[in-house]
N, C-alpha and C positions, 0 to 999 in steps of 0.2 A: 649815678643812680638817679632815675625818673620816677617820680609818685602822681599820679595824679588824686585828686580827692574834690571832692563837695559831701558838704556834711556828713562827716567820715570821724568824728573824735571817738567814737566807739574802739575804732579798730587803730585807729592811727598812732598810738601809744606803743601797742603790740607793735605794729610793723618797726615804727624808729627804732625800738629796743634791738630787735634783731639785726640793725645796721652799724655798730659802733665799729667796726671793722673797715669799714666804705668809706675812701678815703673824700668824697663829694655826695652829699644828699642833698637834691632838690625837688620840693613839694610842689605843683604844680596843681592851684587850688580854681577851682571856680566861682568865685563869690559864694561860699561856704556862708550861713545865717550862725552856725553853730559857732563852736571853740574851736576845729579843724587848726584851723593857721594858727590859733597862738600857740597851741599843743605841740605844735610841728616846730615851733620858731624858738618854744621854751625847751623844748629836747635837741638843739643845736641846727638844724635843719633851717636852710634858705627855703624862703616862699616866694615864689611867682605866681599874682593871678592873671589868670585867660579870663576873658568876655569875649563869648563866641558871635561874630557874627552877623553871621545867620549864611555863613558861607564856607567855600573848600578855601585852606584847609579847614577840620578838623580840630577836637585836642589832641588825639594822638600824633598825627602828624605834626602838628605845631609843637609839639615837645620835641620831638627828636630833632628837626629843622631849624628851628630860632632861639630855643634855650641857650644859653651861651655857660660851657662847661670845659673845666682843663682837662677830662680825659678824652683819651680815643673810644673807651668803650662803654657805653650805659645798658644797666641794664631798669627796663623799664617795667612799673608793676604798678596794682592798685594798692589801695591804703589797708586794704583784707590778705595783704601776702607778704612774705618775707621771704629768703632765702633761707634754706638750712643751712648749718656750719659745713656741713660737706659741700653742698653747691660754693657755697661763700668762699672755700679754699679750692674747688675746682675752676671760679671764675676769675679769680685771683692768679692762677699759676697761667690759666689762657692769656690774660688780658698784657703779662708781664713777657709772654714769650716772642722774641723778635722774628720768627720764624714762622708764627702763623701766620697761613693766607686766607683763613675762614673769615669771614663778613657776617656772619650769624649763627646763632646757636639754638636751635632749639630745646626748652625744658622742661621737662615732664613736671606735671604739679600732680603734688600731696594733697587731696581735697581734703574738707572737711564739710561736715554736713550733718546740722543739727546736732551740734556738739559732740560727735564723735569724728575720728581720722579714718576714711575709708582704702583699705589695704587692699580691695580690691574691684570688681566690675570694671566698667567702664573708665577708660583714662582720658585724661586732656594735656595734650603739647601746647606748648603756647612758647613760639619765637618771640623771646622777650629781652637775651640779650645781643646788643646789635653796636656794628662796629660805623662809630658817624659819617654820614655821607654816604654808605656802601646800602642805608633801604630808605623806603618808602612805603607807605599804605597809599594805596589803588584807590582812586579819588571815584568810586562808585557812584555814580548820581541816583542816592536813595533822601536826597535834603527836602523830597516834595512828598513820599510818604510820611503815614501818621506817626508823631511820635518820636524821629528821629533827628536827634541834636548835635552839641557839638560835640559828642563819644561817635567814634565809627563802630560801622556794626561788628560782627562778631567775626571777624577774619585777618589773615594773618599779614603782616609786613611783605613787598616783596625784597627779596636780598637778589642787592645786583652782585652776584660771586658765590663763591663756594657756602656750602651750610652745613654746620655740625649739629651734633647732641649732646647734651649733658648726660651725666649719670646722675649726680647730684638733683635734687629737687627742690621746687618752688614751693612750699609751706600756702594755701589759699583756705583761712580760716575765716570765714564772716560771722562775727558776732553780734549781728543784730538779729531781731526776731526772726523767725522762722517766714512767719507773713509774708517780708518783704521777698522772701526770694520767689514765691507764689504771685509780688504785684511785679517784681521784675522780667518775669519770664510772661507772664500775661501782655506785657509791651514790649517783649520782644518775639511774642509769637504773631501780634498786630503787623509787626514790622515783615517778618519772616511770608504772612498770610500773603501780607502786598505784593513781595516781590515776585511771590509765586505764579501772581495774577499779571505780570508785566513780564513776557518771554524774553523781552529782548534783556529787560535789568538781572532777570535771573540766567540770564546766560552765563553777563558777566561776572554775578557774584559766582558763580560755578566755574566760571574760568578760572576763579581766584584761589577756587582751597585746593586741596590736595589733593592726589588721585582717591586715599583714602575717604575723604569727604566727598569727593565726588558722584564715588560710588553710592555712598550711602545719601545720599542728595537721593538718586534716584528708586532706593528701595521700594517696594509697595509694601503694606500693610507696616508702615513704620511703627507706628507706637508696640506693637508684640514682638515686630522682629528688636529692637531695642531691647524692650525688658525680656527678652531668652536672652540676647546677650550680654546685656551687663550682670544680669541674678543667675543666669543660671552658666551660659559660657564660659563666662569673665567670673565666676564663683563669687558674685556679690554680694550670694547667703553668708558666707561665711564672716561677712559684718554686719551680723546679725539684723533688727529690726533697723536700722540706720540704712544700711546697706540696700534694704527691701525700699523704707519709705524714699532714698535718693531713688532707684533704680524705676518705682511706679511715678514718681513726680515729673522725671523727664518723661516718661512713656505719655506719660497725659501731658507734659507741656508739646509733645509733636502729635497728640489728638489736638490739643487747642489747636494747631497750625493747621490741618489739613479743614476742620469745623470752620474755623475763618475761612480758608480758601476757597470751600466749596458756597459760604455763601456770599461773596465777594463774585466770585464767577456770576451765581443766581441774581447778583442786581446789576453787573454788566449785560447780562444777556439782558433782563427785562428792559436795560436803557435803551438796548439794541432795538427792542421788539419794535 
């Protein structure tokens, strides 16, 4: 078990708690200012910190690569997620079986958002448990865009071997303010804006997700085709006013991306001119 965290005591409680089944937890902190690491180290939990830098790897990659851990399989998460007790016994029976050839799992998460559990709209996979040595994250060169440190962007590990799925799910409960996930996504629409404006880097990162992402990389009028699908396809009504304000938040964080991008074009051309 991989955690990473920077100032994370909020949620880092919660996640340990949901771990006492795991028979290795390792915190992997970033010079945290807060109480992070002693939270982690007084709920039985080994700490390692990263100081990034300012180069590949990465943290995530540097977790999975140089941590030094007695099992074969981790599964890696942030300090806002936990497994639920059914993932926790479906990763448990994978991880013990001599006979798997699987090298990765993909696992559907439990969001939560603004303090409700969203049952439905729009989902997120996130390949997060992974067997050592068999992945890697695609060392994308986005280190010169705004903004980007030592978290890789939003994309997935590649698994050199076969990949499963879980049934079982990843619990992703953020308990801080609301705000932040409004100042998080506004820096990572920054990030999102740029690469749209460098063909060549946005190739790769499009090389990199799914075909499902892919496609939806290239949709037009994103932010309405998004919110019919997550409120009204994907039945997002049906968690109620939660369900609404997640489903309009993303629709306006991929308005933020296309708003940057158009005027990130308008001060390239005008360098051009």
């Amino acid at each position: 078990m991989l955690i990473q965290t920077k100032n994370e005591e909020r949620g880092i409680v919660t996640c340990l708690a949901g771990l006492k089944e795991f028979d290795e937890v390792i915190v992997v902190d970033s010079n945290s200012t807060d109480r992070t690491a002693e939270l982690a180290k007084e709920a039985g939990a080994s700490v390692i910190n990263f100081t990034w830098d300012g180069r590949f790897p990465q943290k995530k990659q540097w977790m999975i690569t140089q941590v030094d851990t007695r099992n074969e399989w981790l599964l890696v998460m942030d300090a806002d997620e936990f497994p639920t007790p059914e993932l926790a016994a479906e990763l448990r029976s994978i991880a013990e079986d001599p006979a798997e050839v699987r090298v990765a799992f993909d696992v559907p998460v439990a969001y939560h958002f603004a303090g409700a559990e969203l049952k439905h709209g729009h989902r997120v996979v996130k390949r997060t448990f992974l067997r050592q040595g068999m992945n890697s994250y695609p060392n994308i060169d986005l280190l010169h865009f705004p903004g980007i440190g030592e978290q890789e962007a939003h994309y997935q590990p590649e698994a050199h071997g076969p990949v499963g799925r879980t049934t079982g799910k990843l619990a992703h409960n953020d308990l801080d303010p609301v705000r932040t996930w409004f100042d998080r996504h506004n820096l990572y629409s920054d990030w999102e804006a740029s690469i749209r404006t460098h063909a060549e880097t946005r190739g790769s990162v499009r090389a990199s997700k799914t075909s499902q992402g892919r496609r939806f990389d290239a949709l037009p009028l994103k932010p309405l085709v998004f919110f019919l699908y997550s409120y009204v396809l994907r039945r997002g009504f049906l968690d109620g006013r939660p369900g609404f304000d997640y489903a309009l938040g993303l629709s306006m964080y991929y308005w933020q991306i296309g708003l940057k991008s158009r005027e990130l074009q308008r001060e390239q051309t005008a360098d051009h001119g």
